[in-house]
C-alpha positions as CSV (number, residue, x, y, z in Angstrom):
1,X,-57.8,236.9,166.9
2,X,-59.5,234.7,164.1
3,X,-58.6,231.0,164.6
4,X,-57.5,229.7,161.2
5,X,-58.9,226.4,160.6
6,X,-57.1,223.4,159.3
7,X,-56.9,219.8,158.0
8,X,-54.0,217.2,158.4
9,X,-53.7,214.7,155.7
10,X,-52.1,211.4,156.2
11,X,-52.0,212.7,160.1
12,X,-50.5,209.8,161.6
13,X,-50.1,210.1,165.3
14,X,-50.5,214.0,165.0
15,X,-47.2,215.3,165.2
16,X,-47.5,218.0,163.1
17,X,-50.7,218.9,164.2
18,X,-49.4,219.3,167.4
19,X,-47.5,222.5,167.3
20,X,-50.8,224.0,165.6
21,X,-52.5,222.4,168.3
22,X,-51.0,224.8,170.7
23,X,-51.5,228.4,169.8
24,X,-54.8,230.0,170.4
25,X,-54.4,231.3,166.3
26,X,-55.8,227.9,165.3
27,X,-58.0,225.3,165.0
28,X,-57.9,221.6,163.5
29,X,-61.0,220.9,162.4
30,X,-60.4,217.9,160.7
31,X,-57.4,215.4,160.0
32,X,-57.3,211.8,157.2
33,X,-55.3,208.7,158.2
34,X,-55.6,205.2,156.6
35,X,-54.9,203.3,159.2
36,X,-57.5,202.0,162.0
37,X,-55.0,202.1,165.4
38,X,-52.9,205.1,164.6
39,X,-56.3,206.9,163.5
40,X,-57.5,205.8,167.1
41,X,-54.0,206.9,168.6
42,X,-54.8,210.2,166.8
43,X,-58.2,210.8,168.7
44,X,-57.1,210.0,171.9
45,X,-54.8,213.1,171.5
46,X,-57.1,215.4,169.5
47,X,-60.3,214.2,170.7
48,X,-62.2,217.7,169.0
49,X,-61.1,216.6,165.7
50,X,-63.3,215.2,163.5
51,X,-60.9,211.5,162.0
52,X,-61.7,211.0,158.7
53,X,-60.6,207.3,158.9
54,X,-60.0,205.8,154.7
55,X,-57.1,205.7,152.5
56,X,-57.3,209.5,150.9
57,X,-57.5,207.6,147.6
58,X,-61.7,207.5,148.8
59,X,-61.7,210.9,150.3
60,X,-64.5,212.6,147.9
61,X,-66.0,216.1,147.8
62,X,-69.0,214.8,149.4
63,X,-67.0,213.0,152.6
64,X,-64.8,215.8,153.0
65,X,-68.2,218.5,153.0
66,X,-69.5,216.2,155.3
67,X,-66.6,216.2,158.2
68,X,-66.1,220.2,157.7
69,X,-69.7,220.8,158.4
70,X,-69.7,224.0,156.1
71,X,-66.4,225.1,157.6
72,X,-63.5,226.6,155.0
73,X,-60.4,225.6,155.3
74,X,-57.6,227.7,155.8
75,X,-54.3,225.6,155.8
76,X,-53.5,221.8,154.7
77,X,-50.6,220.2,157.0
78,X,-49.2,216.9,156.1
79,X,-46.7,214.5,153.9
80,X,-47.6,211.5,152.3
81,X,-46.0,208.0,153.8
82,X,-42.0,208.5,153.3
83,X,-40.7,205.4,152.7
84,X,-40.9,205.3,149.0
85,X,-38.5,208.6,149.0
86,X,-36.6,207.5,151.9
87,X,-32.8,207.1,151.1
88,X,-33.0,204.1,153.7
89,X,-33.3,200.7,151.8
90,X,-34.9,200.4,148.0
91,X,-36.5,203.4,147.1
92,X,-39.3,202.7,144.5
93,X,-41.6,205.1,142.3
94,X,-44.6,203.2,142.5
95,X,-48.5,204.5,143.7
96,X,-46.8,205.8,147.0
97,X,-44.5,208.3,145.9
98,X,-47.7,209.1,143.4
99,X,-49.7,210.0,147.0
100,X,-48.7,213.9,146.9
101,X,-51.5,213.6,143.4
102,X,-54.0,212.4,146.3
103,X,-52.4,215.6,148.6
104,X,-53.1,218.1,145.3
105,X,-56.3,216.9,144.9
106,X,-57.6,217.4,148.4
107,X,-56.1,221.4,147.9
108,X,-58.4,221.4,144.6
109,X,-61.4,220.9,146.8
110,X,-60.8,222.4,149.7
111,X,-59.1,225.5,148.5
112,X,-57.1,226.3,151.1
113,X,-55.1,229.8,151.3
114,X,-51.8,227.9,152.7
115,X,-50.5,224.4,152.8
116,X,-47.7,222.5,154.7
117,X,-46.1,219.6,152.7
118,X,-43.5,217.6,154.9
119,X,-41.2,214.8,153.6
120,X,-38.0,213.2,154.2
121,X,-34.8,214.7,152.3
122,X,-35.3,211.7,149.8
123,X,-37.7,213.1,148.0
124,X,-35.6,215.9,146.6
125,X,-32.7,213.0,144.8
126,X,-35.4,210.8,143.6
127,X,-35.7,210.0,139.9
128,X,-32.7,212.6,139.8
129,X,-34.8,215.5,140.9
130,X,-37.2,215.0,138.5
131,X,-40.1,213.7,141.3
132,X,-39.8,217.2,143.4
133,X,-39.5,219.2,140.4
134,X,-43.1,217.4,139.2
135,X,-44.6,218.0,143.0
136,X,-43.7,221.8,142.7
137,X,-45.2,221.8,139.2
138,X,-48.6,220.3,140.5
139,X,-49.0,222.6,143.1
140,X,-48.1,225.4,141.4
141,X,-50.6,224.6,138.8
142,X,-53.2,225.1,141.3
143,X,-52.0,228.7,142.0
144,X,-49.4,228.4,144.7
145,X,-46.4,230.3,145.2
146,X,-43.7,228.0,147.1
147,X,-41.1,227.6,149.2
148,X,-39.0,224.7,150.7
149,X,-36.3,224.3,152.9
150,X,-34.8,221.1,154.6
151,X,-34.7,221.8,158.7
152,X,-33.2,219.4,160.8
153,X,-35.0,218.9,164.4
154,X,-32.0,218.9,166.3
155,X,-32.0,222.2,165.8
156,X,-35.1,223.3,167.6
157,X,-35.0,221.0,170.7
158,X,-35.0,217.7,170.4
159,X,-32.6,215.2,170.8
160,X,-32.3,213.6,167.4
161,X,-30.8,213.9,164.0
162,X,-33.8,214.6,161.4
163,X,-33.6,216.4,158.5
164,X,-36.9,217.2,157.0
165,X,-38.0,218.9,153.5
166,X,-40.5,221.9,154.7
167,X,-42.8,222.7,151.4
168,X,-44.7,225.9,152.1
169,X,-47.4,226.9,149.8
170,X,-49.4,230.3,149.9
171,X,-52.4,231.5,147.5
172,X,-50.9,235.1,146.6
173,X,-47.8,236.9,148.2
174,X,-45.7,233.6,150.0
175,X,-44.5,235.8,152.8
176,X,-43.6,232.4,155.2
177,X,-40.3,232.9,156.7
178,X,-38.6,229.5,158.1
179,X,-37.6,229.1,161.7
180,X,-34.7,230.2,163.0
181,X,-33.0,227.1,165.0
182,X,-33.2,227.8,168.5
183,X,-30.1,224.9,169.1
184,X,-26.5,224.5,167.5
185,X,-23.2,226.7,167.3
186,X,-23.6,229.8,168.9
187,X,-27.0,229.1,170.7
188,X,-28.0,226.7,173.2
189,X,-26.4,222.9,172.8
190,X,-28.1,220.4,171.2
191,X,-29.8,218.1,173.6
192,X,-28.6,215.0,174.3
193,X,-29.6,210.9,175.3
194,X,-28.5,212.1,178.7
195,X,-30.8,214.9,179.0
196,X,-33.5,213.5,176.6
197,X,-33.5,210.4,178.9
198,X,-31.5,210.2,181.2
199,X,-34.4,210.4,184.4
200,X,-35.9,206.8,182.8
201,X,-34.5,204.3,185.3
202,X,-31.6,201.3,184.4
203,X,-33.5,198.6,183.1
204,X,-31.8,195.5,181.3
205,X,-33.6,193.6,178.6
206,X,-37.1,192.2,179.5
207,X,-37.6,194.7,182.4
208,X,-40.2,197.1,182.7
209,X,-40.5,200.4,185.3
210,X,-42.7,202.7,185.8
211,X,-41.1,205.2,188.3
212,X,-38.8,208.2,186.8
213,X,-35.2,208.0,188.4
214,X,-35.1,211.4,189.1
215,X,-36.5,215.2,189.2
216,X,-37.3,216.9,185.4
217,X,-33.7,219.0,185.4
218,X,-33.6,220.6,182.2
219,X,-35.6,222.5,179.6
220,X,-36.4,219.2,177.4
221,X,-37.5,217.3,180.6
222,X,-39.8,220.1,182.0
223,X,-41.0,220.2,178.6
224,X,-42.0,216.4,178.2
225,X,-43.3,215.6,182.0
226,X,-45.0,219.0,182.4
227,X,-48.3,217.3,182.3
228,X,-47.0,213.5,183.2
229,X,-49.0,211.3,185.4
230,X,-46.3,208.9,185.4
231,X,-43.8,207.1,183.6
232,X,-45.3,204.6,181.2
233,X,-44.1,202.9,178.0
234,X,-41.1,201.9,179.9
235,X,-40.5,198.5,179.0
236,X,-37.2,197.1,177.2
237,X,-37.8,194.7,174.5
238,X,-36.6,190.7,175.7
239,X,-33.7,190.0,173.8
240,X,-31.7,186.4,173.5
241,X,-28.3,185.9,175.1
242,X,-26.5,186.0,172.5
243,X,-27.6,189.3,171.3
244,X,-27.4,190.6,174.6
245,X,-23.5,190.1,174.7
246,X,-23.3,191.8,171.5
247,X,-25.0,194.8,172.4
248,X,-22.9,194.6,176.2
249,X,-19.8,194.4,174.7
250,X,-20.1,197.5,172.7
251,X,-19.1,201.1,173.9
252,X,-20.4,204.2,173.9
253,X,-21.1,204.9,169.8
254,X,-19.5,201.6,168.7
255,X,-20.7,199.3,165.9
256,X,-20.3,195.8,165.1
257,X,-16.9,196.1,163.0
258,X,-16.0,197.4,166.6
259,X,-16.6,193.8,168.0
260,X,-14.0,190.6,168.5
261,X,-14.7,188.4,165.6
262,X,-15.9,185.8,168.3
263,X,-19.5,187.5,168.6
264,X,-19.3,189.9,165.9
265,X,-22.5,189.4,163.4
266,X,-21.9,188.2,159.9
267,X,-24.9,190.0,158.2
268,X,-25.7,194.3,158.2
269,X,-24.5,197.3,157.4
270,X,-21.7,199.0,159.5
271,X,-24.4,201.2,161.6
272,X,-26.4,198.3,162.0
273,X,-25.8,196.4,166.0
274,X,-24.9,200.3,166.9
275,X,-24.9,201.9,170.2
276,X,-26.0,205.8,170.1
277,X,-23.7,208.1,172.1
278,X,-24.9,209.5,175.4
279,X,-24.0,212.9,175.1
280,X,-24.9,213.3,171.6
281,X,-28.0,213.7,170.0
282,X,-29.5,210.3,168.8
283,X,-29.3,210.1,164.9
284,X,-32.1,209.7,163.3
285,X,-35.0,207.2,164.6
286,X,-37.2,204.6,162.7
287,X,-40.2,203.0,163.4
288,X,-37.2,199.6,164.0
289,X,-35.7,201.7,167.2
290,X,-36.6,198.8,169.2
291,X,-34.6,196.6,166.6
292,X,-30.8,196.3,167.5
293,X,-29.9,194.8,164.1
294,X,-31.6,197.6,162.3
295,X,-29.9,201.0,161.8
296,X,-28.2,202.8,164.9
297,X,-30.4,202.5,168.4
298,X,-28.7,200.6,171.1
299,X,-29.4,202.1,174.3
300,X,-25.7,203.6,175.1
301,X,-25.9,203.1,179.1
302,X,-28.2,199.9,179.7
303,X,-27.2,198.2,176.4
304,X,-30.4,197.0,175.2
305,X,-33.1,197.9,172.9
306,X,-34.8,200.8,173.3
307,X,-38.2,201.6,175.0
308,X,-41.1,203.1,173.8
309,X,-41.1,205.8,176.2
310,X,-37.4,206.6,174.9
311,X,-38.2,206.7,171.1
312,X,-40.9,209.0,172.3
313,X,-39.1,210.9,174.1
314,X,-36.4,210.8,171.2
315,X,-39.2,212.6,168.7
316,X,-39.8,214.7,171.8
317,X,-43.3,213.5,172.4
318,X,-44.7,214.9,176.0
319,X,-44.9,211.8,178.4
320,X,-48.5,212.1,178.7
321,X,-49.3,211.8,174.5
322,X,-50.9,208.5,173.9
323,X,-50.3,205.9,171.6
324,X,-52.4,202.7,170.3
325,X,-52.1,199.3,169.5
326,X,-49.6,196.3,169.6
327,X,-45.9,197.6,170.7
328,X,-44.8,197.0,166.8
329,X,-47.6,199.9,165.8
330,X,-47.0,202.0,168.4
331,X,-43.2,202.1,167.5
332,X,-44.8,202.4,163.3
333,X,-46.9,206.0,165.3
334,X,-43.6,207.3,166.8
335,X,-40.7,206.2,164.3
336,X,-43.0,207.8,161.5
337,X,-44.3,211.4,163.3
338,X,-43.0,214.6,162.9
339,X,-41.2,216.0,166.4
340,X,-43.6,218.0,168.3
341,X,-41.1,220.6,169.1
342,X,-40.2,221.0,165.3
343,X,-44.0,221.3,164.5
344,X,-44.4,223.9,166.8
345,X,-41.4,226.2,165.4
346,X,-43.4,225.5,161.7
347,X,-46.5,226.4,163.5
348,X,-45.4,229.4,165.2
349,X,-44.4,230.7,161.7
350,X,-47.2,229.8,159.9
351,X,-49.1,231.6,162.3
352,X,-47.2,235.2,161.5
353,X,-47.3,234.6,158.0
354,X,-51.1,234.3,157.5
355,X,-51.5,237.2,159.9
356,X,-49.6,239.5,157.8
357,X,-51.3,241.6,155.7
């Protein structure tokens, strides 16, 4: 079998390289990230990649020729940073939401015969539909016939709610056919906070463990501690008093307007000061899940803030994958990665469709 080779722009932890990381049918050669500690993160989990580590803005012909060593590349993977389109807070058109430019230039040098262009549903409302329209336009320029879909990983395994846009591009014939979800009516449940997390010990706010509670007892656990030397990243963020009692008081998927006036905040939105439900999927997760007064994350059974194991585990990131720097960036690495287990159902596909005559 040929092993295509690849390059992930704006790579961040690798999350999407991931599920191409996993099947024989391919290789990353190379992968682009701007900044210094998630690039690092990023090496310590794809340590035969060559990091290309600058803002893609100063990724020339010569750099990239460099890195690939003579190698062609056969598939681009990768979005540009989401929170400009995100539909979370202000959304702005400024030089981020301009980044998918950088993204088409990089295809104009390197040529590839397929590309992967991932983004949050945002980008498909933003300037009225005009912004998407001019991505597709830009691409297709360059020869691409395209595709896009928005998938949602709770349908393919893991415990959260996060719709993605899916932009497929092929040179030729675009023969890509989407995933079919593995999860949802009809197939196997969705998996829940109890099953995603559920083996990480009780611990209150300030307390740390590093000893799972119990045996890996369902497909999503013998899926993340199948190469585990150990819990780690178990630590619950130290909270004040008062804040404590707010997130105590709740119940399972409460919010603040669900609180006695006594202790209930003045200030947020009604899914902010939120407790997730344990046997539901968690909605979706930014990099603020360790931030009770930022969208829904309270931890539904120990009511407190969330670890970094759990948002891990929450974007279904094996126990052993590593992350780098303070907590604050290694929450940024998670809260902003594509799942594992929706990059390999992408990858998986991608795979059939350049194999096919």
């Amino acid at each position: 079998m040929s092993r295509y080779k690849i390059m992930d722009l704006f790579a961040g932890v690798g999350g999407l390289s991931y599920g191409f990381s996993k099947l024989p049918g391919f290789e990353i050669v190379a992968a682009n990230e701007i900044e210094k500690d998630i690039a690092t993160a990023y090496k310590l989990n794809h340590p035969g990649v060559t990091m290309i580590n600058c803002d893609i803005n100063d990724l020339t012909e010569e750099i990239l020729r460099e890195a690939l060593k003579g190698q062609q590349i056969d598939i681009v993977v990768g979005g540009p940073p989401c929170q400009s389109y995100s539909t979370l807070g202000k959304r702005r058109l400024d030089d981020r939401a301009n980044l998918f430019l950088q993204y088409k230039r990089v295809l104009k040098i390197l040529k590839p015969r397929a590309f992967v262009f991932e983004n949050v549903v945002g980008i498909l409302s933003m300037d009225k539909g005009k912004l998407f329209k001019q991505i597709q336009a830009e691409f297709e320029e360059l020869g691409y016939k395209l595709k896009y879909k928005v998938l949602n990983a709770v349908d393919y395994g893991v415990p959260q709610q996060r719709e993605r846009v899916i932009l497929v591009g092929f040179r030729g014939e675009n023969n890509f056919e989407y995933p079919i979800p593995t999860h949802g009516e009809g197939l196997k449940p969705h998996v829940t906070l109890r099953q995603a997390i559920g083996d990480l010990p009780v611990i209150k706010s300030g307390q740390s463990s590093s000893t799972y509670a119990y045996q890996a007892d369902n497909d999503f656990l013998h899926f993340v501690r199948d190469a585990s030397q150990g819990l780690t990243e178990h630590s619950a963020p130290k909270n004040g008093d008062h804040l404590i009692k707010i997130m105590e008081a709740l119940k399972d998927g409460q919010c603040k307007d669900d609180l006695s006036e006594d202790i209930r905040p003045k200030s947020g939105y009604g899914n902010t000061y939120a407790k997730l439900w344990w046997d539901r999927p968690s909605t979706t997760i930014t990099r603020n899940f360790a931030c009770p007064s930022s969208s829904r994350c309270i931890h539904p059974r120990d009511s407190r803030a969330m670890s970094i194991r759990e948002g891990a585990r929450l974007q279904s990131f094996p126990d052993d994958y590593k992350f780098y720097g303070s907590d604050s960036m290694k929450r940024l690495e998670i809260g902003n990665a594509v799942p594992p287990l929706l990059s390999m159902a992408i990858a998986k596909q991608m795979l059939r469709a350049v194999e096919e005559k």
